[in-house]
N, C-alpha and C positions, 0 to 999 in steps of 0.2 A: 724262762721268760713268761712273765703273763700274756695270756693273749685276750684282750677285752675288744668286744665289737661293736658296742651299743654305749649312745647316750645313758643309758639306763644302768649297764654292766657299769660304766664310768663313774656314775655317782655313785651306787652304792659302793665300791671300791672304797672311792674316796672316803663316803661317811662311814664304813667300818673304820678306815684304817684310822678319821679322829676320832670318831670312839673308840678305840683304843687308848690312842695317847690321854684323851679325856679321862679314860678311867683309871691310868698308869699313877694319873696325879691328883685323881683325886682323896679328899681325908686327907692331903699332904698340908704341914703348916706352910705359913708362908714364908718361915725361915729357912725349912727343908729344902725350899726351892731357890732359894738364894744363894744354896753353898754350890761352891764352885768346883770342879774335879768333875761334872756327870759325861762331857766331852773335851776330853783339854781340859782350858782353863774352864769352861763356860757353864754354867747353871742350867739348873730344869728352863729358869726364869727366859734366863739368855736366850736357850733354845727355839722357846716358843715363839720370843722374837725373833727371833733370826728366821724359822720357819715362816712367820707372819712377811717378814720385810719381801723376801723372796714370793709370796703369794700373790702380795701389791702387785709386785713385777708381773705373776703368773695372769694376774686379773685382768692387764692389758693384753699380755701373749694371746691369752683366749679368744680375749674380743679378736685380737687381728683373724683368728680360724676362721670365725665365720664373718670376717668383711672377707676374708681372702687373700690376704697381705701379708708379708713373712713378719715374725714377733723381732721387735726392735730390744735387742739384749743390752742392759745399762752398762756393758763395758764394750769398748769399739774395736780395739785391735782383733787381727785375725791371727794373730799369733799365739799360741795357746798356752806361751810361757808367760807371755806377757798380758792373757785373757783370767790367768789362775793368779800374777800377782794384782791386778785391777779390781778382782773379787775378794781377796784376803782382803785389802784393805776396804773397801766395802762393806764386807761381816766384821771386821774390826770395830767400825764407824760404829754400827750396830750396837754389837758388844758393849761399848760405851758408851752409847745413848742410853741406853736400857737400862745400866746399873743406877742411873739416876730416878728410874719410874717403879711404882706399886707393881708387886705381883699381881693385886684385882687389876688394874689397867690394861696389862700384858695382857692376860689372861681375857679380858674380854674382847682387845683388840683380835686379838688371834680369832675368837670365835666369829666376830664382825665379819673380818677379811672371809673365814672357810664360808661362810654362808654366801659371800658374795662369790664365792670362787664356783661352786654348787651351781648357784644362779647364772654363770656362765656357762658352764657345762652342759647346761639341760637345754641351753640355748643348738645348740651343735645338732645337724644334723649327719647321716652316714658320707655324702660328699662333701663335708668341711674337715671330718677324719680321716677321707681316702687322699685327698688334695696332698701335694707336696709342693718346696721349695727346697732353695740350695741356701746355704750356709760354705763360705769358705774354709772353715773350718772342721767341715763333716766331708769326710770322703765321698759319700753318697747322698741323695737328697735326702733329705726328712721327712716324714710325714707329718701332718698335723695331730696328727694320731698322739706322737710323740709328746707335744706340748702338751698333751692332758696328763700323760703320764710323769713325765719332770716332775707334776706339783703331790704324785701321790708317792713316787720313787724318794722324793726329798724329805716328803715328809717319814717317811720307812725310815732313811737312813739318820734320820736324829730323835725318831724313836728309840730304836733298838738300844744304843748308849743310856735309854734312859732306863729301861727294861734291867740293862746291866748294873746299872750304879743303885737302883731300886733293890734287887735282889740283893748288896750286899749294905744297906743303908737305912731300908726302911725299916719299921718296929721296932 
């Protein structure tokens, strides 16, 4: 488990882990990024979408840290069977918005969003990371700590497939 404790540790986290992804794809055509197979069904394209759409969401979580208010999650049941099919269809939604839009679009919007996510973070002081709330769904409270971590965990986990599908695709 990472263990980060500074507004400062926070961002850089963050901006390594999208430079990485940045550099994963970069010199890639914009057709490379459109095949589908890098997770599931979903493209490099998809992904970054899908990373981005969940940021928007991350962009308010943040704010609530430092008002102090627990982050309002866009699916409502507390039942966690029915919180994982609310989200499928949700990145479905996605999924299918996206294949209609340019990879430069994608591709910028995603950087848009990370710089806005960044300029949250920095906003955060050590008692807006120490602070918790309950979630019915969390056996334990949370820390706010946590909701910084969500957007750089998420982003890790739709890296890595791309890391994978790169290594057997690119050149």
């Amino acid at each position: 488990m990472i263990e980060v404790k500074t507004t400062e540790e926070f961002v850089e986290m963050l901006q390594e882990g999208n430079k990485e992804l940045l550099n994963l794809i970069d010199g890639l055509e914009e057709s490379q990024m459109e095949i589908p197979g890098v997770k599931g069904d979903r493209s490099i394209k998809q992904l970054l979408a899908h990373i981005t759409y969940w940021n928007k969401h991350g962009i308010t979580w943040l704010a609530s840290v430092y008002k102090g208010e627990k982050p309002v999650m866009p699916v409502k049941s507390d039942n966690m069977a029915e919180r994982r099919m609310e989200m499928a269809k949700l990145n479905a939604e996605v999924d299918e918005r996206t294949l209609r839009r340019s990879v430069k679009e994608v591709l910028e919007e995603y950087k848009e969003t990370f710089a806005i996510v960044i300029e949250h973070v920095k906003r955060l002081e050590k008692k807006h990371l120490d602070s918790v709330f309950d979630y019915l769904w969390s056996k334990d409270p949370v820390t706010r700590r946590i909701v910084v971590m969500w957007r750089y965990w998420h982003q890790q986990e739709h890296t890595k497939p791309i890391i994978e599908w790169l290594e057997t695709h690119k050149g």
